[in-house]
C-alpha positions as CSV (number, residue, x, y, z in Angstrom):
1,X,109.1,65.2,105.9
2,X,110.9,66.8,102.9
3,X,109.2,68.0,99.9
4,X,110.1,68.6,96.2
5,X,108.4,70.0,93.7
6,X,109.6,69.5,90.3
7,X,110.1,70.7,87.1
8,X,107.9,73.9,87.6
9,X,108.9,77.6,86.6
10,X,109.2,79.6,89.8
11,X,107.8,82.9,89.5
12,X,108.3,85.6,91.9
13,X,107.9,89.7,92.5
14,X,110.9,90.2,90.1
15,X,111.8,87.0,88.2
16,X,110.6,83.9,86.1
17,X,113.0,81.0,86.1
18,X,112.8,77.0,85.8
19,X,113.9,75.0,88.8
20,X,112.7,72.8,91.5
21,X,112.4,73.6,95.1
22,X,113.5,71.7,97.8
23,X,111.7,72.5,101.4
24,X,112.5,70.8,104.6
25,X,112.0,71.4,108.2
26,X,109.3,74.2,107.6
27,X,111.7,76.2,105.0
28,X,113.0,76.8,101.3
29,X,116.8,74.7,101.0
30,X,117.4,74.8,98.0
31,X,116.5,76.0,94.3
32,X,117.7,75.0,91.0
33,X,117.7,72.8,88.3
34,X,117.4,69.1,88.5
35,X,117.7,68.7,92.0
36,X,118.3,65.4,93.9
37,X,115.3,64.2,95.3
38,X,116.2,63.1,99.4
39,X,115.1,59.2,100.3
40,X,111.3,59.4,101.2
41,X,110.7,63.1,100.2
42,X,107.4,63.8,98.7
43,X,107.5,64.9,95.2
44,X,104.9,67.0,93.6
45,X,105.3,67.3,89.6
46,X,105.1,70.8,88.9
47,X,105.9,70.4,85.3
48,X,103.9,73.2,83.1
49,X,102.9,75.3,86.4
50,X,104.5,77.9,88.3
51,X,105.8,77.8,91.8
52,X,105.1,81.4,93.7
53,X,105.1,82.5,97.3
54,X,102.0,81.8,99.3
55,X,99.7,84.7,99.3
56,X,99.2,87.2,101.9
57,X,95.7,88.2,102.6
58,X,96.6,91.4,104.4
59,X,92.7,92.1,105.4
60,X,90.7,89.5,107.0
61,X,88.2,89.5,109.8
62,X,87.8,86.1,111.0
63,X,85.5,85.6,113.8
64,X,84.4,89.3,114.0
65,X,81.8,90.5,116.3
66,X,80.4,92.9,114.4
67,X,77.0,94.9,115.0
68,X,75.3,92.6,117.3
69,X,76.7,89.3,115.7
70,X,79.4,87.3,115.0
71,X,81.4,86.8,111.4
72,X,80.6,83.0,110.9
73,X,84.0,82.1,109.0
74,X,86.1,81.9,112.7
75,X,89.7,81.1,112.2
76,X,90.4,77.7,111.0
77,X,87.3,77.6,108.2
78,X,88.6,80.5,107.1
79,X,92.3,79.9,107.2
80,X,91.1,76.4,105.4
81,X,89.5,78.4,103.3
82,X,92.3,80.5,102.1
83,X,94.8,77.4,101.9
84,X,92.2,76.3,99.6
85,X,92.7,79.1,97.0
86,X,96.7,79.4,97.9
87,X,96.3,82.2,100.8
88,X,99.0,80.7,103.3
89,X,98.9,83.8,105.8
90,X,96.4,86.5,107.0
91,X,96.5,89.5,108.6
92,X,94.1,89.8,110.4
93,X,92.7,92.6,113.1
94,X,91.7,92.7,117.1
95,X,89.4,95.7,117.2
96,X,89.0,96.7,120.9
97,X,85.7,97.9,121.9
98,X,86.0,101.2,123.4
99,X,87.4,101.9,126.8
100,X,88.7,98.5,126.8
101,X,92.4,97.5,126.7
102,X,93.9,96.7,123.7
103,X,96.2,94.6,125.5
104,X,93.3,92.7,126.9
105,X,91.2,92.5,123.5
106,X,94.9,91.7,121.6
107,X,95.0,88.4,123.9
108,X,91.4,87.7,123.3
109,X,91.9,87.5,119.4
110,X,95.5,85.4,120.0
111,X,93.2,82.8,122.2
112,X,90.5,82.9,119.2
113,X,93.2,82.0,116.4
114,X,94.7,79.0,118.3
115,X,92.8,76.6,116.0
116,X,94.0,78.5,112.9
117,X,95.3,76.2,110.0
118,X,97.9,78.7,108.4
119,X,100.2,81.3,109.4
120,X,98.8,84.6,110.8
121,X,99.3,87.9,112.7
122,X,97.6,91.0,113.8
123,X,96.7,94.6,112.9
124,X,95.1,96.5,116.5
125,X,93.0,98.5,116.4
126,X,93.2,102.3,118.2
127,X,89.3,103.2,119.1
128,X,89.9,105.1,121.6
129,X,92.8,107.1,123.4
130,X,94.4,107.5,126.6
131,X,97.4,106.9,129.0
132,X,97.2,103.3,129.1
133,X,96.9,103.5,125.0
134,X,99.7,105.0,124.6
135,X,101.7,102.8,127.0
136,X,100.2,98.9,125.3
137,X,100.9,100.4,122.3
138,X,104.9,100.2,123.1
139,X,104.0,96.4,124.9
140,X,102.5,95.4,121.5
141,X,104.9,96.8,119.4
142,X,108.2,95.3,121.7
143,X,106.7,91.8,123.1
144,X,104.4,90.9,121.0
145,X,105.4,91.4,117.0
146,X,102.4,94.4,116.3
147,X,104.0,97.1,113.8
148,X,100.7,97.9,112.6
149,X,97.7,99.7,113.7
150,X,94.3,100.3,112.4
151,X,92.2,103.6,112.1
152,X,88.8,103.1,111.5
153,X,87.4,106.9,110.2
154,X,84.1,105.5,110.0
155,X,81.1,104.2,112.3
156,X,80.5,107.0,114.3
157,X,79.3,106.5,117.6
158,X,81.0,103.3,118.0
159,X,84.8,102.8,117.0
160,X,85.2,105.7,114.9
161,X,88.9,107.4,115.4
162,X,88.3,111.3,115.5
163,X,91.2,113.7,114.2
164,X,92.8,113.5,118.1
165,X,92.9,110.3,118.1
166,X,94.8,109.8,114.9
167,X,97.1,112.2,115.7
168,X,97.6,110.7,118.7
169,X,98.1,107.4,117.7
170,X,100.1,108.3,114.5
171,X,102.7,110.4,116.5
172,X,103.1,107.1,118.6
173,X,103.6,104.9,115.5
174,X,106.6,107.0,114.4
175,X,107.9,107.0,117.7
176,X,107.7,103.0,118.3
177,X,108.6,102.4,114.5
178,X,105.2,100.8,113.5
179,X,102.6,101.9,110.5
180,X,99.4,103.6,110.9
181,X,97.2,102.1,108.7
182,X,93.1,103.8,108.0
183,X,89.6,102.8,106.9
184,X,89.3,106.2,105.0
185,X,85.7,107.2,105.4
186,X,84.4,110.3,106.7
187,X,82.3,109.4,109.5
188,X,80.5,112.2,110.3
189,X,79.5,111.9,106.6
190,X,78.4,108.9,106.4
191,X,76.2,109.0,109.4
192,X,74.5,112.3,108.4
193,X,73.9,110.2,104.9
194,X,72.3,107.8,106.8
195,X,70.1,109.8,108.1
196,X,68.7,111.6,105.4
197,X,68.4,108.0,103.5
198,X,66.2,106.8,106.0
199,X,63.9,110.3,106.7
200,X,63.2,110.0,103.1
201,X,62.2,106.4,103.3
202,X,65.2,104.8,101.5
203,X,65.5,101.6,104.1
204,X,66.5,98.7,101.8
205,X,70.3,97.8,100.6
206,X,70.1,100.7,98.0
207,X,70.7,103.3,100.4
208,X,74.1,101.4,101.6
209,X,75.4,103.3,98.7
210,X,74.1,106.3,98.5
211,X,74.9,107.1,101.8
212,X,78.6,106.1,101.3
213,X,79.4,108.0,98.1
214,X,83.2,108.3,96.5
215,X,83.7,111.9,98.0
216,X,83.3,110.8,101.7
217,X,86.1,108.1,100.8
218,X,88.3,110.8,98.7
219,X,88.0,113.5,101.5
220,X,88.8,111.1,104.1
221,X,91.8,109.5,102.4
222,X,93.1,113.3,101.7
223,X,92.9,114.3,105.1
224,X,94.5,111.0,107.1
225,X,97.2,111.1,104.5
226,X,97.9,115.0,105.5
227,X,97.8,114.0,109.1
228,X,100.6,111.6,108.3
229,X,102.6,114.0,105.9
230,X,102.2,116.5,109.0
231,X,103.7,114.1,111.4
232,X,105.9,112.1,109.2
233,X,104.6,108.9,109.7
234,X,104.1,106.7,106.3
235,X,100.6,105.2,105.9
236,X,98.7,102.1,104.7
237,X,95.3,102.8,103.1
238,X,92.7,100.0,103.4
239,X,90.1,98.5,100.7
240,X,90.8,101.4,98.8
241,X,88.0,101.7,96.2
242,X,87.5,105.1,94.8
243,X,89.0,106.9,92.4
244,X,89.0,109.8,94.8
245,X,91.1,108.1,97.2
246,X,93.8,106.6,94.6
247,X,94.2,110.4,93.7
248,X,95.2,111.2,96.9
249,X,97.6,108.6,97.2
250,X,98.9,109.2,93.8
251,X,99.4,113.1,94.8
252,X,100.9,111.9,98.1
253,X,103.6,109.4,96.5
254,X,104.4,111.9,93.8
255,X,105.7,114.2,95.8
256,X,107.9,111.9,98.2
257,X,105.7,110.9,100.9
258,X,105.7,107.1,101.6
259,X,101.4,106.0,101.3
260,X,100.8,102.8,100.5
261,X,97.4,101.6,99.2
262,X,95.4,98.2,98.7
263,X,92.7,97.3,97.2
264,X,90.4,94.5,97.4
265,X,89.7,91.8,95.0
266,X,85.9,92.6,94.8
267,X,86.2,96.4,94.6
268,X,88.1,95.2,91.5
269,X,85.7,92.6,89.6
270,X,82.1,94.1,91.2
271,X,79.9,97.2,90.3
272,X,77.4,99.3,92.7
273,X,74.2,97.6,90.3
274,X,74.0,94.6,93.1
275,X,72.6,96.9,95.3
276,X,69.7,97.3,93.0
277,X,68.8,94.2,92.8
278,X,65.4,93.7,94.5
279,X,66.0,90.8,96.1
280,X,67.1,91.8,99.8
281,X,68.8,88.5,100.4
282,X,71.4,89.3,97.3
283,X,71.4,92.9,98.1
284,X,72.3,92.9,101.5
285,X,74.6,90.0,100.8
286,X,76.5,92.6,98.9
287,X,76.5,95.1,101.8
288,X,80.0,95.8,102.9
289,X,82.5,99.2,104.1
290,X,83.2,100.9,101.9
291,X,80.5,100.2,99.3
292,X,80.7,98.3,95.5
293,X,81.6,101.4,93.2
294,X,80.2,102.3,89.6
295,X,82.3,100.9,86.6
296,X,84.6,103.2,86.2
297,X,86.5,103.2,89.8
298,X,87.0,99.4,89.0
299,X,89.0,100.5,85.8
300,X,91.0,103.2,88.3
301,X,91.8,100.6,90.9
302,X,92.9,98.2,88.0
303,X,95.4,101.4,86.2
304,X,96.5,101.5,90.5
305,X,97.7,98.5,90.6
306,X,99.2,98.7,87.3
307,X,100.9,101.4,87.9
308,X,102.3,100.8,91.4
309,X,100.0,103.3,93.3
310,X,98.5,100.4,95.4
311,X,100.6,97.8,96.4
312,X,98.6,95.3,97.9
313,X,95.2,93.0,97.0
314,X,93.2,92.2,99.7
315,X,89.5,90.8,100.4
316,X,88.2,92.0,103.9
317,X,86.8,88.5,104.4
318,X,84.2,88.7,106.8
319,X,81.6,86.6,106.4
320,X,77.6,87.0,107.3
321,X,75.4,85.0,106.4
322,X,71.5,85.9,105.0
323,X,70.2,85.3,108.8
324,X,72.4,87.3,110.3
325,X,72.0,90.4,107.4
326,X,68.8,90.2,107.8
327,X,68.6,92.4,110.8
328,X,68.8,95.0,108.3
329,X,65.6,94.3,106.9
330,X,64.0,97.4,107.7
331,X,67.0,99.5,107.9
332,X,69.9,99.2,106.0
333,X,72.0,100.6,108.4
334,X,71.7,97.7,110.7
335,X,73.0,95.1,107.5
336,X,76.7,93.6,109.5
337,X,79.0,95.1,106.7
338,X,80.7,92.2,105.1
339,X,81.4,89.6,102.4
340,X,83.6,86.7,101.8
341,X,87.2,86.5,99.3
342,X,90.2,84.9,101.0
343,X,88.8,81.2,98.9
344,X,88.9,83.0,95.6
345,X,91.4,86.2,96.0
346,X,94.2,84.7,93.7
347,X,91.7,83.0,90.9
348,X,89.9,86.4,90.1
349,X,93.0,88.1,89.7
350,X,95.2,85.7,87.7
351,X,91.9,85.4,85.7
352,X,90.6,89.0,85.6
353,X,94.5,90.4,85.7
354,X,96.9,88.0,84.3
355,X,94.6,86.4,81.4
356,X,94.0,89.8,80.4
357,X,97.2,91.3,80.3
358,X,97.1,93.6,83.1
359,X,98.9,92.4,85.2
360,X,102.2,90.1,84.5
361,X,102.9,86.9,86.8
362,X,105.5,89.2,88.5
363,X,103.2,91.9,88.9
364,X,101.0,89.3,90.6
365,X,103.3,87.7,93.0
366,X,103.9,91.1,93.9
367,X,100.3,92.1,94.7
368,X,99.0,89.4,96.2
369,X,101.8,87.9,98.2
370,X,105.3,89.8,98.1
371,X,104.3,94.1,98.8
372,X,102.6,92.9,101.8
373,X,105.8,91.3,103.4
374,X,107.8,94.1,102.3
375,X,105.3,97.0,103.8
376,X,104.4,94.4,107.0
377,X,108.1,94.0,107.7
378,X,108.3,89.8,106.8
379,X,110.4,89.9,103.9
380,X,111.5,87.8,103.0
381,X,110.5,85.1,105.5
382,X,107.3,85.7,103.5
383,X,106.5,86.9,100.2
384,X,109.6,85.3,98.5
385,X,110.9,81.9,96.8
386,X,114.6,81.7,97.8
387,X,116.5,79.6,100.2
388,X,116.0,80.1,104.0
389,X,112.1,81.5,103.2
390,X,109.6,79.7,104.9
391,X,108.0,77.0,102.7
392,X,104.6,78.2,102.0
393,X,104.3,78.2,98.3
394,X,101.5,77.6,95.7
395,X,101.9,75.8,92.9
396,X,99.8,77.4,89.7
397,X,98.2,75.7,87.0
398,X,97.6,78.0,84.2
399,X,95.4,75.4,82.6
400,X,92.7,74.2,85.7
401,X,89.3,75.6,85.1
402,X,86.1,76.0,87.4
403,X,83.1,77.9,88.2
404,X,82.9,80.0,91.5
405,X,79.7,78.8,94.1
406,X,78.9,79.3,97.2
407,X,77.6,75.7,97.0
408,X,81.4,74.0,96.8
409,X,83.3,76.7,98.4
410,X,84.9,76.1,102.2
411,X,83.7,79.2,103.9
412,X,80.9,79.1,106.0
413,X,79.0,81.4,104.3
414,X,76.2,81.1,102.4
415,X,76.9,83.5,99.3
416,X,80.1,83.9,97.3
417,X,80.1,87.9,95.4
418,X,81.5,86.0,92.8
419,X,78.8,83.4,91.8
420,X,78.8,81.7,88.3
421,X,82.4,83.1,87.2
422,X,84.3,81.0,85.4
423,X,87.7,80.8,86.3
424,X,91.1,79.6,84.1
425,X,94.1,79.2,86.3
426,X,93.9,77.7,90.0
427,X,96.2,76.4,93.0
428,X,97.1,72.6,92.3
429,X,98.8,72.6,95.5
430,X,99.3,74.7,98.4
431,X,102.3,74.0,101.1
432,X,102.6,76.4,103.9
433,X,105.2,75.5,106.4
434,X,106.6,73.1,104.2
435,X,103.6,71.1,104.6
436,X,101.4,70.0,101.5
437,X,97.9,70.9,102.6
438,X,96.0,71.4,99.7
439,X,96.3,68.5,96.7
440,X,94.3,68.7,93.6
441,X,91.3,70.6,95.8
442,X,91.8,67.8,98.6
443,X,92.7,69.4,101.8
444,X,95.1,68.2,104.1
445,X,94.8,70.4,107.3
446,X,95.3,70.5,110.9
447,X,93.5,72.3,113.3
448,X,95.9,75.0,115.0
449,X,98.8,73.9,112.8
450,X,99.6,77.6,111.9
451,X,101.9,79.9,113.8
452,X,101.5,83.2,114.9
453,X,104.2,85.4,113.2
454,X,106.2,88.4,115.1
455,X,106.1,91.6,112.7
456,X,109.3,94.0,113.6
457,X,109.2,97.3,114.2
458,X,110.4,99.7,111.1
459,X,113.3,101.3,113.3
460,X,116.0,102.2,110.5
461,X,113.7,104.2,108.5
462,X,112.3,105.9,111.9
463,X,115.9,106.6,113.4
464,X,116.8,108.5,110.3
465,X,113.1,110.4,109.9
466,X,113.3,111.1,113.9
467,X,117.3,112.3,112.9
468,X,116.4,114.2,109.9
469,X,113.6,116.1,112.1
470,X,116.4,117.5,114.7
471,X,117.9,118.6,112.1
472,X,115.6,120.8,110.6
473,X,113.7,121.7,113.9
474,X,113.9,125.4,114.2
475,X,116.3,127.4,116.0
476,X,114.0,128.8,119.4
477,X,115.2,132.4,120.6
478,X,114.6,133.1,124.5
479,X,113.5,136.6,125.0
């Protein structure tokens, strides 16, 4: 069935213009004023709202199992969820556990995200390094559409990449044209932290914190981006939240090296206070890697995003609910590390960004839909409003108002981080594949309606970084 939307001003990562769009068979066919409107199309009036690309959610963990448990949003509550707020694809990631095949644990997430509701792909995970590593690295990267993977520097003693293995695994990204990406916390850090928080009887959520401070995050982020730099490999910083570790990127990009960073929509509206709180259940709730910051990294991330040193707005969406964080009852360390977003991404930062005149509508199409296509290698299939695009688009009403609770929201979970805010400017309507599946707040979805979508590999900008290393490779002298 063919849709119209009509009369709307469509806004995208570089221009503002009136028009309608026409999408049929799953894709964009035409833009411009007054269009006809085909026999038995559906037409939406867009009149006084914008029309934008779908967002990207670059970040998700949908069905995680994480620290003895299991995320509860799994993939179609929480791809519902993000239709809801205008998300129409997620990244998400397939974290092997170690010593197991990441070929094996790649097809395990695939199976679990059959019942997904909007488009998707994957991010894999390298936790641990060998021979057979380095050779499904290459499978994933030429059959299977993977030209990411992740690096978590944290949670030692479990999937925590050490120096080796990021050099390792970075050297193979440049050599398969795919992007190392990191979770930039020092490890070793953190865990002696933890320790010292709980010898000095610091158990509940406030020690989450402390033992996760903004230098462990800086130093980190410092280091994986000199790896990179060393092997000329770009890189993708994730959930970004300090200060520390935007100066690192800022350094890095200013003199030539290509480091991308995002930032998540709650290290950008929340402060470190919630963990003070002395109700565990809202505490914990708040417990997440890396950590809510004080004030003034929120102001940092915010001049970031402003100023083009991160890219990219995320949420880490991994839900757990009070059950399930209270194993952590007696030791913080054991709280599963995670909190919801992918409902509300878009809402807080047309509301906390674009209301306030931080961020203009171009600059938010670009963070929250059109830099992730363009660093993920699906522009402009994704991320972009022209003809041939797929036809997953929101349509904005500056005007729609609500207030944020966990009691109306479609996730699973049983807290939202953003309880009690009140929101101006909201999705009317979401399509993704050409399909309306969100009207008015009604949803319209189908269970394993969304498609799994092939990432290429980066191999123009490796060719000429592999050609401009001969080049300069020192001359060897046999003695």
């Amino acid at each position: 069935m063919s849709v119209i939307l009509k009369g709307g001003t469509v806004v995208t990562h570089d221009d503002s213009f009136k028009a309608d769009v026409l999408c049929e068979g799953g894709l964009i066919t035409a833009i411009g004023p007054d269009l006809e409107t085909p026999s038995g199309a559906e037409v939406i009036d867009a009149g006084g709202q914008y029309i934008m690309p779908g967002g990207i959610d670059p970040h998700t963990h949908m069905q995680l199992p994480f620290m003895g448990t299991v995320a509860a949003d799994d993939f179609f509550t929480g791809t519902v969820a993000g239709l809801s707020g205008g998300t129409t694809t997620i990244i998400d990631f397939v974290i092997p556990d170690p010593q197991q095949s990441i070929l094996e644990a790649y097809h395990t997430w695939r199976g679990w995200a059959e019942k997904a509701a909007s488009d998707y792909s994957f991010h894999v995970a390298i936790t641990w390094w060998d021979d057979s590593v380095h050779k499904d690295m290459e499978t994933l990267v030429r059959d299977f559409g993977v030209n990411s993977f992740k690096h978590f520097m944290a949670y030692k003693n479990a999937i925590m990449a050490t120096d080796e293995i990021m050099v390792a695994s970075f050297s193979r990204c440049v050599e398969l044209g795919a992007i190392p990406t990191v979770h930039a916390e020092n490890g070793e850090l953190v865990y002696h932290l933890q320790q010292k928080m709980l010898d000095a009887g610091i158990t509940g959520p406030e020690g989450h914190p402390a033992s996760r401070p903004p230098a462990v995050e800086g130093e980190a982020a410092n280091r994986s981006i000199r790896i990179a730099g060393t092997l000329g490999a770009p890189l993708y910083l994730v959930h970004v939240s300090t200060s520390d570790a935007l100066d690192a990127i800022r350094y890095a990009r200013s003199n030539g090296q290509r480091v991308y960073g995002e930032c998540l929509a709650g290290h950008l509206l929340v402060d470190d206070s919630v963990y003070q709180n002395p109700d565990f259940e809202f505490a914990a709730a708040h417990v997440m890697s890396p950590p809510f910051r004080p004030a003034s990294h929120k102001e940092a991330l915010w001049k970031g995003l402003q100023s083009g040193d991160l890219q990219t707005t995320a949420t880490d969406h991994c839900v757990f609910c009070a059950g399930q964080k209270a194993a952590g009852k007696d030791d913080f360390t054991l709280i599963p590390n995670g909190t919801a977003g992918v409902e509300d991404r878009m809402a807080v930062l047309w509301n906390d960004g674009v209301r306030t005149g931080k961020l203009t509508m171009q600059e938010f199409v670009s963070v929250t839909s059109t830099h992730a296509a363009q660093i993920f290698n699906i522009f402009p299939r994704k991320g972009a409003v022209r003809v041939g695009a797929d036809a997953d688009l929101v349509v904005w009403d500056p005007a729609a108002t609500k207030v944020i609770s966990a009691k109306t929201q479609l996730s699973r979970g049983d807290f939202n981080i953003f309880e009690g805010k009140e929101i101006t400017g909201l999705a009317s309507h979401t399509l993704s594949g050409g399909k309306v599946v969100m009207r008015q707040g009604q949803m319209d979805v189908s269970e394993g309606a969304g498609r799994y979508i092939d990432r290429p590999a980066y191999a123009p900008y490796y060719d000429a970084i592999k050609a401009r290393t001969k080049e300069t490779a020192p001359t060897v002298v046999k003695r």
